[in-house]
N, C-alpha and C positions, 0 to 999 in steps of 0.2 A: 379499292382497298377495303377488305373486309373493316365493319363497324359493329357495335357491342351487339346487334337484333340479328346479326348476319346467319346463323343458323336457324333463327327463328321467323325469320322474315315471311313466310309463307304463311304461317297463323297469327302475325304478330295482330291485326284485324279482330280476331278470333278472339284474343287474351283480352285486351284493351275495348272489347265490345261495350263495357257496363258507362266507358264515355260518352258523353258528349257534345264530338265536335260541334258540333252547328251554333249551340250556344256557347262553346266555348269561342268560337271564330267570331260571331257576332259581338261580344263584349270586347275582343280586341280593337274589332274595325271601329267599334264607338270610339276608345282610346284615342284610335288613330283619327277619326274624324275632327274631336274635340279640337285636336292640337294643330289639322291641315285637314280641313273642309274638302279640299278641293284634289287629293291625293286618289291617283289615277292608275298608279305602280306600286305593287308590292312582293317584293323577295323575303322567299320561307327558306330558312338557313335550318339545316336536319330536318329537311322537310317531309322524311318517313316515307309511308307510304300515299304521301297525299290528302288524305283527309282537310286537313285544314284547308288545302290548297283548293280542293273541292267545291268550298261552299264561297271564298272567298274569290275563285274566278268565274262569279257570278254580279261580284258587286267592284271591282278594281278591272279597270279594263286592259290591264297587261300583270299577269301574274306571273313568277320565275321562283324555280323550286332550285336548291341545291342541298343533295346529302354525299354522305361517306359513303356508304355502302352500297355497292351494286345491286344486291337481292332486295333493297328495300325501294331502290329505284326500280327494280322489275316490278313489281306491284303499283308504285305509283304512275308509270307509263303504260301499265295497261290500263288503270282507273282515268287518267287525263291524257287522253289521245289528243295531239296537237298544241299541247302545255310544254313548254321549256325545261328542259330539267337538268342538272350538271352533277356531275359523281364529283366531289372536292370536298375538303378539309376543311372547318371553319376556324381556323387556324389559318391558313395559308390562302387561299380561294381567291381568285378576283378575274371577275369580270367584268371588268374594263367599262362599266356604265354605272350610274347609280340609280334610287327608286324614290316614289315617295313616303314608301314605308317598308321597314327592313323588322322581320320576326323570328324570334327563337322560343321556340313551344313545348310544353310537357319536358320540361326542365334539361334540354338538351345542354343547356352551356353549362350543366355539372359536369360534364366529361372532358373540358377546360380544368383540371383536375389540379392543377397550381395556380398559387397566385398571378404568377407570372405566363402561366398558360390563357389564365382570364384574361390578362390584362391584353395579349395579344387577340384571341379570339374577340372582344366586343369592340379592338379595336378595327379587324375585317371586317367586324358588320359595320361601324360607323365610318369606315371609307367607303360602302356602298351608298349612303346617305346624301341624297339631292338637299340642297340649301331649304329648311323647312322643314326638312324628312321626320320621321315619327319611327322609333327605335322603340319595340317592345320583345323583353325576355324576359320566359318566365323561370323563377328560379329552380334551384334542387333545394332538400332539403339544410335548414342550418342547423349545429349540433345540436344543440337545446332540443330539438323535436324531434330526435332521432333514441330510441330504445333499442340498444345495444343489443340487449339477449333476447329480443321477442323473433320468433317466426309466425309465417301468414299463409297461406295457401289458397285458393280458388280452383273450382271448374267451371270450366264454361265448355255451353254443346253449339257448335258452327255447324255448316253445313255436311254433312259426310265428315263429322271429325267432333274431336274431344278431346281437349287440352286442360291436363290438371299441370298447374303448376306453383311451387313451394318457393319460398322466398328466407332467408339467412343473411345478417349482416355477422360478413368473416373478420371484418375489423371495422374499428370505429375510433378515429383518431381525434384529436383537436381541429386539423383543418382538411381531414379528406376519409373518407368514408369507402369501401369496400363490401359488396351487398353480390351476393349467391343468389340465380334464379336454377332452378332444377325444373322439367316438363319433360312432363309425359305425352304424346300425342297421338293420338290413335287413331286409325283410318281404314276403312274395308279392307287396306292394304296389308295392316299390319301397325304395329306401336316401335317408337322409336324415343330416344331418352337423349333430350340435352341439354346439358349444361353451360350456364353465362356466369362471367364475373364481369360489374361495372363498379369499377372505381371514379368517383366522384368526389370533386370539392367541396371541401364544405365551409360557406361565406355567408357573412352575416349582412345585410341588407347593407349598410355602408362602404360595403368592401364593394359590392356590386355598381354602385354611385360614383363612387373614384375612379373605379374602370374605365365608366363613362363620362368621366368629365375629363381623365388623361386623354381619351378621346378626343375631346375636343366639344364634345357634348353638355346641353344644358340635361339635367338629372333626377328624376326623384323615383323613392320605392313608395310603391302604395302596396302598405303589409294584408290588407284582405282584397285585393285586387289579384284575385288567380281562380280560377274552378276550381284545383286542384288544392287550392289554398296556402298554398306557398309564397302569396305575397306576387307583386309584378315588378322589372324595373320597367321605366318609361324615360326616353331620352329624346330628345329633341334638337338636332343642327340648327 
């Protein structure tokens, strides 16, 4: 099932270059060590192109990726040859075992886009959750720190390619947010233009906590607990 990067999937590497991961991955597995020392399993829910998954099937000795989108799984199966990986909805998904640590990264549970969307997707990730397990997602932005009329752009130069791409929020509501990516991308081949819209929710640290405790989950947000800075939730079976 095409997902919001699904046109983009092939440079999505490329855009997202000025991250990261390695330090972002390592400040989680602390998270997760903190609360279960001994946590050996860990399932990456929008798991993109792998990256996170990368550094952290080095330190968890069974790692499992699941996303929406095929093209973003094409790229993560050719970076992790012999790594698990499932096309599925984090909404609906399961796979019938659980882990000892279940992660949602670079704000993927914004596209849980209602409350009632949240509330079902953190509750997939907390029935994958082994008695013990260690629950981290990282948020979307909440309104307060959203500027309605600002636009952003970047370029960045990849290998044999160049991707400028411009950024517009189309709407900006009370609880859910609508944001324009436009890119250019240009390649020996030739330049090709497209267009994304992600609608995302938008919940303030508490709403995220509830989720997880409807769950069934013990809960807390830690508000500068993110790279990205958007705050972390952490939950706990």
């Amino acid at each position: 099932m095409p997902g919001p990067f699904h046109l983009s999937a092939h440079v999505y590497d490329v855009v997202y270059s000025h991250l990261d991961y390695p330090a972002s991955a390592e400040y989680v597995e602390g998270l997760i060590r903190e609360r279960n020392p001994e946590a050996s399993s860990l399932l990456d829910v929008a798991c993109g192109t792998g990256l996170h998954l990368g550094v952290w099937r080095h330190h968890f000795d069974h790692v499992v990726g699941v996303d929406l989108d095929p093209n973003m799984l094409a790229v993560a199966r050719e970076r992790l040859p012999g790594i698990e990986l499932h096309e599925g909805d984090f909404t609906s998904f399961d796979l019938a075992r659980t882990f000892d640590a279940v992660t949602c990264m670079f704000s993927s549970i914004g596209y849980a886009n209602t409350p009632e969307q949240l509330d079902v997707a953190i509750g997939a990730l907390a029935r994958h959750l082994a008695p013990g397990g260690v629950m981290v997602v990282e948020p979307w932005f909440r309104r307060s720190a959203i500027q309605p009329d600002s636009v952003r752009g970047l370029i960045v130069e990849g290998d044999d390619v160049v991707v400028a791409r411009t950024s517009r929020w189309v709407e900006v509501g009370d609880d859910q947010s609508e944001l324009e990516f436009a890119l250019l991308v240009t390649t020996t081949g030739g330049t090709e233009h497209l267009t994304e819209r992600h609608v995302m929710g938008l919940y303030e640290p508490e709403r995220y906590v509830e989720a997880a405790v409807k769950a069934g989950l013990e809960a807390e947000f830690l508000p500068e607990g993110s790279p990205l800075g958007r705050g972390m939730l952490v939950a706990v079976r």
